[in-house]
N, C-alpha and C positions, 0 to 999 in steps of 0.2 A: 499375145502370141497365138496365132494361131494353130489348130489341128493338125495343120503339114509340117510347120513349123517346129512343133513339140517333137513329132515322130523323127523329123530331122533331124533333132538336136538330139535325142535319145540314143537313136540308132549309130550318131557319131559317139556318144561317152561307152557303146559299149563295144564298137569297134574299136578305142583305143582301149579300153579294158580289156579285150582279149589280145592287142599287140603286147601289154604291160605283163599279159599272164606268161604269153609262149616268150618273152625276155625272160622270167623270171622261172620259167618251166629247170626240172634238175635236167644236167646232160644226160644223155643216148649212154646206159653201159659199152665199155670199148667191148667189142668180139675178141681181143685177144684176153681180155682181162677176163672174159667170161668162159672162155677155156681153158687160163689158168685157173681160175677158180672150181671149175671142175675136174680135173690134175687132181687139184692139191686134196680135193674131196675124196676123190678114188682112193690115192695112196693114203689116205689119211685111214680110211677104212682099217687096211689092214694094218697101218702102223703104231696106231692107237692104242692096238691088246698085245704092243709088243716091249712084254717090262722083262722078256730074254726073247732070246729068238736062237734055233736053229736051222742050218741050211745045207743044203749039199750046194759046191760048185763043181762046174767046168771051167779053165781059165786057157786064152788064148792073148800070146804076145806076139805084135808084129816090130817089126823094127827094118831100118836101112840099114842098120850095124849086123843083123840075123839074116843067114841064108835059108831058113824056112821058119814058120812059126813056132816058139816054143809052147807045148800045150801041158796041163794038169788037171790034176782034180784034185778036191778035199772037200774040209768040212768048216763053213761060217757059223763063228757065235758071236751074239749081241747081246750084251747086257746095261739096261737100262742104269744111268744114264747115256754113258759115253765111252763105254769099251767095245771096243769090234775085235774080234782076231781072224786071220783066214788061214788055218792049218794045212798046207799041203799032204797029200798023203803018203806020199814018196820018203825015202829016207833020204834020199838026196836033192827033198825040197827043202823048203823052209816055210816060215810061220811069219805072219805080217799081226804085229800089235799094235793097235793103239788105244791109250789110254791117259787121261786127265795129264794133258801137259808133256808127254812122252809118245814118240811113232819109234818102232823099233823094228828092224825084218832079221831073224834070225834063223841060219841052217839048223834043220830038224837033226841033223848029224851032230853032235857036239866039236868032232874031232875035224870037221871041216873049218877054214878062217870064216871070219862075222863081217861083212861086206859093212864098213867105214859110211854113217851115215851123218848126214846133216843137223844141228843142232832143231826142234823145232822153232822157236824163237829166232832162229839165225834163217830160217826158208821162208819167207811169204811162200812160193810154189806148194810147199810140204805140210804148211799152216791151212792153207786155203783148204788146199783135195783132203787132208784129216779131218779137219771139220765139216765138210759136203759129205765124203763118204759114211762118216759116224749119222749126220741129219738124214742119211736116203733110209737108216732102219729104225730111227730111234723114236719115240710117240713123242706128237704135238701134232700142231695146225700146219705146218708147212713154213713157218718162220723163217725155223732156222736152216729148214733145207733151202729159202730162196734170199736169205740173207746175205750179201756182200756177193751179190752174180746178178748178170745178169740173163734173163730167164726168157728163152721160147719156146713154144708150146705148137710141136709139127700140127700138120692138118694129116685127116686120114683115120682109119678106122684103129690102127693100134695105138695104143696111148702112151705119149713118152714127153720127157720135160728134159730141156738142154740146159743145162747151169755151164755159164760161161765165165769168168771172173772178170771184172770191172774193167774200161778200156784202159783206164789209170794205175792198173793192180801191176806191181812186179811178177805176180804171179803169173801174169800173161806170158813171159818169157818160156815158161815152162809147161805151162796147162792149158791146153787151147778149150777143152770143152769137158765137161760128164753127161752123158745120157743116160737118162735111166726109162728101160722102159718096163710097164707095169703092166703085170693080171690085169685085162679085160672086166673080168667079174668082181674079185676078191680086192684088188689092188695090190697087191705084192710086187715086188722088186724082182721082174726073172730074168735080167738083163741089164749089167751097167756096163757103160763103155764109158774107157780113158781116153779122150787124146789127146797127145802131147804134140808140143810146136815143131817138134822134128822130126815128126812125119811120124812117128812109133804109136802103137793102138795096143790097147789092154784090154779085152772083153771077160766078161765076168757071166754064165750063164747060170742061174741059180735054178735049186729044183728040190724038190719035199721038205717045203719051209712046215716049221712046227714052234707055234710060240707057246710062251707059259711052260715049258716044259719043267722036269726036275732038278734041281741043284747038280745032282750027280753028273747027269748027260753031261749041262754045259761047261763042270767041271773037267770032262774029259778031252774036250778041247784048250780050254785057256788053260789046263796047269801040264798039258800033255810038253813031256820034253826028249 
């Protein structure tokens, strides 16, 4: 063989060598998957040091059954793992619980009727949005906030993640979407939005989150009647 020959035959095994490498090369990370991934990093930031949490809201309801929006305020508590409560502060609000197996919304009044709800077990819709809203405060990697949804991630400089439920899910009937949008810096929760399939919107505006606080504080909320 000769000198031209050799370089020929060389320079063919290592052009197919490099077709055999970029075959064999790992895929391109997707861009959606690489700004979900940083999402889930942000809010994990702050979700992480959150074995209680306190909150103040603003709440706003819209609805086609409502001729203007109904609005409140109170106080959010989280207790690791899986209790949320959101206390209105009105005596003619109410108190939204949920906890391990149980969602419950109860007038802050006693003397008022208890608005007839849903078994949780009997609601995919009510199963679904309790387990999402419990995962938007409760610490982990984002799991279980992106588990049984399906998840987009807006473009743009504020940072927010839409949980959708599954095209398959009963729950679609009822829950069309949750956004939650997060602290810039910290990753906090200072804004979730509901909406539901009939057209009705639940915004949630949160503000002087305080985690790790005392026993007492969070007691002030969940055993408040």
């Amino acid at each position: 063989m000769t000198e031209r020959s050799r370089r020929a035959v060389l320079a063919g095994t290592l052009g197919l060598l490099g077709v055999s490498l970029v075959g064999f090369a790992a895929p391109p990370v997707d861009r959606e998957q690489r700004r979900l991934a940083a999402r889930l990093e942000l809010w994990a930031t702050f979700a992480r040091k959150s074995s209680n949490l306190l909150a103040r809201y603003t709440s706003s309801r819209t609805s086609p059954l409502l001729h203007e929006p109904h609005a409140s305020s109170g106080a959010l508590a989280f207790v690791a793992p899986a209790t949320l409560v959101l206390r209105d502060d009105s005596a003619t609000g109410s108190t939204t619980r949920i906890e391990p197996g149980k969602v419950a919304i109860e007038p802050n009044d006693p003397s008022l009727p208890r608005r007839p709800m849903a078994q949780r077990s009997e609601s995919p819709a009510l199963r679904w949005l309790a387990d999402h809203l419990v995962a938007s405060f409760a610490p982990g990697d984002g799991s279980a906030l992106t588990a049984d949804a399906r998840v987009e991630v807006p473009s743009g400089r504020t940072p927010r993640l839409i949980l959708m439920p599954p095209r398959d899910s009963a729950a679609r009937s009822v829950i069309r979407s949750v956004t939650l949008t997060l602290d810039q810096v910290g990753g906090a929760v200072v804004r979730l939005e509901i909406a539901e399939s009939d057209g009705s919107n639940f915004v949630l505006g949160l503000a002087d989150h305080r985690q790790a606080v005392e026993t007492e504080l969070i007691a002030r909320v969940l055993d408040s009647k």
